[in-house]
N, C-alpha and C positions, 0 to 999 in steps of 0.2 A: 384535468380539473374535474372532482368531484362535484356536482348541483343537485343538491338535493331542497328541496323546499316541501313543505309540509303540506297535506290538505287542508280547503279551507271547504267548508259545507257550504253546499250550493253555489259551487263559485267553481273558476279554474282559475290556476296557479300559473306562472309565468318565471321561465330561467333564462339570462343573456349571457353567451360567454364569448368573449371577445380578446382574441390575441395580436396583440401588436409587438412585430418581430424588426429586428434590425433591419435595414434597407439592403441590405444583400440575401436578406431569405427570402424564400417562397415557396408558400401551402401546398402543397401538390393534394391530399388526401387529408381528410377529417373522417376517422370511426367513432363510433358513438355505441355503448354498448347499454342498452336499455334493461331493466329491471321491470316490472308487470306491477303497474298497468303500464304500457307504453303509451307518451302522449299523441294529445289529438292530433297536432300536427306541428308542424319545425322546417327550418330554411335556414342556407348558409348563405351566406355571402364572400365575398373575398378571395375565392380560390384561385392561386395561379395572382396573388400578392403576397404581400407581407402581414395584412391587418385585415383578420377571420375574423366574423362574427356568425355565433348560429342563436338564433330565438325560438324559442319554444314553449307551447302551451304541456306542460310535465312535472309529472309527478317526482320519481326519480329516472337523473340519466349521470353518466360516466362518459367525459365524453375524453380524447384524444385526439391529438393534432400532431402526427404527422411531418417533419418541416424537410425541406429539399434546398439545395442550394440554388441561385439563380441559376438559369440554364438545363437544370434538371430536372424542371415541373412537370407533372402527368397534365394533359387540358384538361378541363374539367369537361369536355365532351364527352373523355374515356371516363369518369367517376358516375355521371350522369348514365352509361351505357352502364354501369356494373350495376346500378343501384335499381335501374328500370329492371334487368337481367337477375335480379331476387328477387325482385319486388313479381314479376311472370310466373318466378319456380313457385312463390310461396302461394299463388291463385290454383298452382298445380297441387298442391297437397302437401307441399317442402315445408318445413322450418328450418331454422340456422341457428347449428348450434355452437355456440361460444367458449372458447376453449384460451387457452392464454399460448398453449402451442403455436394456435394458427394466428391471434396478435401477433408474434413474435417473428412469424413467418410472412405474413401481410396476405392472408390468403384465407378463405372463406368456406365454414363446410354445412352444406343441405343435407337434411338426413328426411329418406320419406319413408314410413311404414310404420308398423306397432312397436314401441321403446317397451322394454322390458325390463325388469332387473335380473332375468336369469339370461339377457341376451350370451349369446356364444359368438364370436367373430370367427367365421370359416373361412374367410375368405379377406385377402388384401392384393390389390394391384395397382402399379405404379402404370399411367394410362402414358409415355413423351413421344409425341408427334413431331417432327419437326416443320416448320412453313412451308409450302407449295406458292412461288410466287403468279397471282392472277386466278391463283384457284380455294378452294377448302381443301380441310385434311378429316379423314376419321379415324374412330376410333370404335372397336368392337371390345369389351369385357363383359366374359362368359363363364360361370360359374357352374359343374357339372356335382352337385351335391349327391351322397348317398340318397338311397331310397327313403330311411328314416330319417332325412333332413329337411327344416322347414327353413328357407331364409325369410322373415319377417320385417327387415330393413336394410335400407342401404342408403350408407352416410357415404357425401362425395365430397371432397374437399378441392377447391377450388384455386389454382392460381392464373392473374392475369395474364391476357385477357382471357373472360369467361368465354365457354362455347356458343357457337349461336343457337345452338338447340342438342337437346337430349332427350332418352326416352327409356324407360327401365319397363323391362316386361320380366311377368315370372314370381312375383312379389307372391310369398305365402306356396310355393313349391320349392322343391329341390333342383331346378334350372332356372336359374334369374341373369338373364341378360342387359347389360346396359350400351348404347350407341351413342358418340357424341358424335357432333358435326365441328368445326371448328369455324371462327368469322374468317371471310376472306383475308390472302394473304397473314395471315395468323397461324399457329402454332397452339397445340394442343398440354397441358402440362397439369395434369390433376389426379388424387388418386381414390380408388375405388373401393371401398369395405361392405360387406357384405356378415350380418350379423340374424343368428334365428336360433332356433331347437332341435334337439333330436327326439324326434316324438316317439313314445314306447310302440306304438302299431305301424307299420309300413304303411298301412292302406290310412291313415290317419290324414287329413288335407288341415 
């Protein structure tokens, strides 16, 4: 469902979108893909039923729902972890960028460093950990760039469940390192791009 509502001066706007699904469906996920300004704030209701509703104070938003059959809901525990789990990366310096790729694939990419339009992608890697039961898994992705190479970002794209932490060092040199941790009992499954310049002087930073 498209919600679009217009501005009204000195005022905020308000959008309700509410699904009501046959009594053998059930919500598992609602994405929502926001256009700028994003609003001020928004709440779903329903998840892990059949009859969604999400309200929100918004400008424009796009939203998506998702449906599962009974028996095959995500809890909304795990939606509530993914969504706290961007909502950390993005305090870290992340954005999320929205692709119809990763719609299509149900999976989410953080991109942290300077966007450019002459970016160059040096680097791509596929990160699959498999579960350790009772423990964490990691994960080491290490880029060994030329001397005249800057990596100036690094887009991570994300499938459930997210890591419980990661940490990218190297950002703006020619060795950028990234380290995931995996949540317990979990499984690793995400991949890694590395995008920057080749700057004309070696000694150039």
């Amino acid at each position: 469902r498209l919600c679009y509502v217009p501005a009204v001066p000195n005022d905020v706007v308000r959008c309700d979108v509410v699904y009501y699904g046959e009594p053998n469906v059930r919500i598992s996920r609602v994405a929502i893909s926001l256009d700028w300004p994003p609003p001020a704030n928004f709440n779903i209701t329903g998840l892990s039923t059949n009859v969604v509703r999400m309200k929100s104070f918004i400008i424009i938003a796009v939203l998506s729902a998702l449906a599962a059959c009974h028996g095959a809901a995500v809890p909304p525990s795990e939606a509530d972890m993914f969504s706290s789990f961007i909502q950390e990366q993005m305090l870290n310096g992340f954005t999320v960028v929205h692709s119809e790729e990763d719609a299509a694939l149900n999976r989410v990419t953080l991109s942290k460093g300077e966007t450019r339009d002459d970016d160059v992608l040096f680097f791509e890697r596929l990160c699959c950990v498999p579960a350790v039961p009772n423990d964490v898994v990691r994960c080491d992705v290490v880029y060994y760039g030329e001397p005249n190479v800057r990596i100036s970002r690094v887009a991570i794209s994300l499938d459930w469940p997210p890591p419980a932490n990661f940490n990218i060092t190297g950002l703006s040199t020619n060795v950028v390192r990234v380290r995931f941790v995996s949540q317990r009992d979990e499984h690793l499954h995400l991949t890694v791009r590395m995008f920057g310049k080749i700057t004309e002087d070696n000694n150039e930073s």
